[in-house]
N, C-alpha and C positions, 0 to 999 in steps of 0.2 A: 200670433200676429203682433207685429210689435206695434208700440202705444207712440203715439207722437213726441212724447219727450223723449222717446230711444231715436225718433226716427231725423227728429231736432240736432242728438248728441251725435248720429251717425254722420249726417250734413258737418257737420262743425268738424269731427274729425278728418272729416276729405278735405273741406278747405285749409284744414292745415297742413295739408301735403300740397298746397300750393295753388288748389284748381278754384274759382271763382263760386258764388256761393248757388247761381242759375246752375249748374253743371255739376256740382256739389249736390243738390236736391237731387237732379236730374237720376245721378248716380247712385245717388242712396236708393231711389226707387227701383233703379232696375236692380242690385242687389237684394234689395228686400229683407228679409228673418233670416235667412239660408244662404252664404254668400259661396262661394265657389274659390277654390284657393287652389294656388300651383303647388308645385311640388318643394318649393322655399317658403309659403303661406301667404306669400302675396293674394288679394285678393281681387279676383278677376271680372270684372266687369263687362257686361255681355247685353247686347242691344233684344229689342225683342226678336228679332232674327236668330239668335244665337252666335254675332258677329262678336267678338272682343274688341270692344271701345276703347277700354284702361286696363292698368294692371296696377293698382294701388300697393302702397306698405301694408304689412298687420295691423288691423285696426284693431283698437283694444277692448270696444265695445263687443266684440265678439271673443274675446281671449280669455273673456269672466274665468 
């Protein structure tokens, strides 16, 4: 499970791809520990539906 300072670093890295920090949070949670990546490693952002909201850059905090 990740710890709130990952889940802090994850927010911070999406708003630096440009997206505000509400929507930012928003996103981090629905990624969560396990995030989902296309087939470039973008990673894919997915409502609880299983709709695709965003398609974010590689985030590095998963790249360890």
């Amino acid at each position: 499970m990740m710890d709130m300072d990952a889940f802090r670093e994850l927010a911070k890295e999406i708003m630096a791809q440009g997206y505000d920090e509400s929507t930012a949070l928003h996103y981090a949670s629905l990624i969560g520990d396990v995030p989902m990546a296309d087939e470039a490693g973008n990673v894919v952002v997915q409502d609880e539906r299983g709709r695709e909201v965003a398609r974010l850059k590689p985030l590095s905090i998963f790249l360890g």
